[in-house]
C-alpha positions in Angstrom: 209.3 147.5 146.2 210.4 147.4 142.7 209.7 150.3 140.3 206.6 150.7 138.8 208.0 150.3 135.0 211.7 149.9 134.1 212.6 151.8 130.9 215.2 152.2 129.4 217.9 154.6 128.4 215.5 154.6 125.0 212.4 155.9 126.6 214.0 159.3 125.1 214.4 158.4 121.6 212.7 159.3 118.9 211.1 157.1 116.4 210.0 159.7 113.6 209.3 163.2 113.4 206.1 163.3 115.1 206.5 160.2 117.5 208.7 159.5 120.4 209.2 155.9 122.4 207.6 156.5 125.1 204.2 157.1 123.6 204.0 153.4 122.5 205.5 152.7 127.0 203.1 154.4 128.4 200.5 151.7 130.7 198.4 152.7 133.7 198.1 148.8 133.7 201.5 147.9 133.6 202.1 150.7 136.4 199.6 148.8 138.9 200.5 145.5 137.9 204.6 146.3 137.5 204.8 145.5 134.2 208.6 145.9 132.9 207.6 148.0 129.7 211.6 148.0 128.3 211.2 146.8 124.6 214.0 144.9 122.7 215.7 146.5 120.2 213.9 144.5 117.7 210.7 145.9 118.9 211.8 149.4 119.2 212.7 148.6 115.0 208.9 147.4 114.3 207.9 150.6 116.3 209.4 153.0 114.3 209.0 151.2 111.1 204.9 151.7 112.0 205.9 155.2 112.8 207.9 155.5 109.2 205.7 153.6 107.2 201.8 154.1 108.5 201.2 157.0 111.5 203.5 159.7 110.2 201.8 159.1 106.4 198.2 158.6 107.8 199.3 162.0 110.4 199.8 163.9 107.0 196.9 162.7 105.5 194.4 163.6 108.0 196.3 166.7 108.6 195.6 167.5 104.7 192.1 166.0 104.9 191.0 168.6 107.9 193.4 171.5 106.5 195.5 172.3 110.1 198.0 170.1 111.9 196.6 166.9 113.1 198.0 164.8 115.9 197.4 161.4 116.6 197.4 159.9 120.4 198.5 157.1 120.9 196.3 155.2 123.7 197.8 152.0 123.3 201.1 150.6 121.6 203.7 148.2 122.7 202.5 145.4 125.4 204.9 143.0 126.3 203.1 139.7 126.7 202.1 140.3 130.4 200.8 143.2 130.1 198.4 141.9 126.7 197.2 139.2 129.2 196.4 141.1 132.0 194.3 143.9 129.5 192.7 141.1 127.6 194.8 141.6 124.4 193.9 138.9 122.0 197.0 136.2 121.7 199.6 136.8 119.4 198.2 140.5 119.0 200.7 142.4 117.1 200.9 144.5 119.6 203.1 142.4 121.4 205.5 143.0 118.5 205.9 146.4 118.6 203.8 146.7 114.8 200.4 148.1 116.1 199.3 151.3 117.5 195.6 152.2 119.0 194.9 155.3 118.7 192.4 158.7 118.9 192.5 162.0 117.3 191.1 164.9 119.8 188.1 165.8 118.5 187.2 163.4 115.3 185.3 161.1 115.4 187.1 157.7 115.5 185.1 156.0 112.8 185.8 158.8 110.8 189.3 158.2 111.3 189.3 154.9 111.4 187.2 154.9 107.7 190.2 157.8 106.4 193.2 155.4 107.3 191.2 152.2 105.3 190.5 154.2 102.5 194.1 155.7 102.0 195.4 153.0 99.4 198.7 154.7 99.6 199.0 154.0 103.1 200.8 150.4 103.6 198.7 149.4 106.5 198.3 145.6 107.5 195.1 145.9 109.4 193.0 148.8 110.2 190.4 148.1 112.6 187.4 150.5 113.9 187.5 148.7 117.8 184.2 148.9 119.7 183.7 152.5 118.4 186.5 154.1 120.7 189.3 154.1 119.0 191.6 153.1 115.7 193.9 149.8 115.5 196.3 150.2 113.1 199.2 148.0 112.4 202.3 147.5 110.1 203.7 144.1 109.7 207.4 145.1 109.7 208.9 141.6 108.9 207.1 141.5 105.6 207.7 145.0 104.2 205.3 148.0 102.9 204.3 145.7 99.9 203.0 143.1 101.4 200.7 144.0 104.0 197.0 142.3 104.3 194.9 145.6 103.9 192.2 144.2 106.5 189.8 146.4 107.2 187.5 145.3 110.1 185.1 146.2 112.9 184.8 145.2 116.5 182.4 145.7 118.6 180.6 143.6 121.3 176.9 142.7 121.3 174.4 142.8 124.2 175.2 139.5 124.8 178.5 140.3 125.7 180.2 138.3 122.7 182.8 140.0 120.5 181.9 140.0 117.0 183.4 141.6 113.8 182.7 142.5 110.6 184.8 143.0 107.5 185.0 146.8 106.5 184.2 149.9 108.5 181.2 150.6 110.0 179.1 152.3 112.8 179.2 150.0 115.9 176.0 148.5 115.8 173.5 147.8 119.0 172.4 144.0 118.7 
C-alpha cells in the first residue's frame, strides 16, 4: 500500500511569519483517496507570495480590527488537480496553483471576515469570495503582481434547488 500523502522534505518550511507549508497540504480527502499532496516549487512560490502579500496583511488587520492576536485557519489551500476533482473544485480553480487559501477565524463570523478582507483596499487580493456562508476564499494571483489583482468580491451560495449561484459583493447567504 502506498502512503497516504507523499510530502516532501518542504512540508517543514515556512512560508511567512505566521504560516507554514503544511497548512496549505493538509487533505482528509487526499488521505482517503491517496492524493500525492507534494507541490512544485513553483507552487510552493505562489503559496508564500499569498502568504507575503494577502493572509499575513489581512492577519494583522483583523488582528488590529478585534484588538488581540488573530489567527487565521486555513481549511483549504493547495489541491493538486486530483484532488480539486475529486472535492468538486471548480476547473482551473486557483487553487490548483498554489494562489488561494479558504479559510476560518475561530470564533468570527465568516461573513464578517469575509466583508473585512473585501473592504481592506490596501490589501492586494485577486478575489475574495464569502463561499456558501462557511468560510473565506481568498486568492493572490502571483504571476501578475500586487498591482494588478481583479479585486472581485463575490458570494456563493447554493439555492434550494440545488444550483450554485453568485452574486457580486458580500452578503448574507440567502435562502431561495
Amino acid at each position: 500500500m502506498q502512503p497516504a500523502i507523499k510530502l516532501s522534505r518542504v512540508s517543514d518550511r515556512q512560508l511567512s511569519e505566521h504560516f507554514a507549508l503544511r497548512e496549505f497540504l493538509r487533505s482528509a480527502t487526499a488521505e482517503r483517496q491517496h492524493i500525492d499532496m507534494t507541490p512544485s516549487d513553483p507552487v510552493v512560490d505562489a503559496l508564500e507570495a499569498l502568504c507575503v502579500n494577502v493572509l499575513e496583511p489581512l492577519r494583522a488587520l483583523l488582528s488590529t480590527h478585534y484588538a488581540r492576536e488573530t489567527p487565521l485557519m486555513v481549511t483549504s489551500g493547495y489541491r493538486p488537480p486530483d484532488l480539486n476533482a475529486a472535492v468538486g473544485g471548480v476547473p482551473g480553480s486557483q487553487h490548483i496553483g498554489g494562489e488561494a487559501a479558504d479559510l476560518v477565524v475561530p470564533g468570527r463570523p465568516v461573513i464578517e471576515v469575509s466583508r473585512l478582507a473585501a473592504g481592506a483596499r490596501s490589501l492586494p487580493y485577486d478575489q475574495c469570495i464569502h463561499e456558501f456562508g462557511r468560510w473565506t476564499h481568498i486568492s493572490y494571483a502571483h504571476a501578475r503582481g500586487a498591482g494588478l489583482q481583479r479585486h472581485d468580491a463575490l458570494t456563493i451560495f447554493k439555492g434550494r434547488d440545488g444550483a450554485v449561484h453568485d452574486v457580486s459583493g458580500i452578503e448574507p447567504v440567502p435562502t431561495l
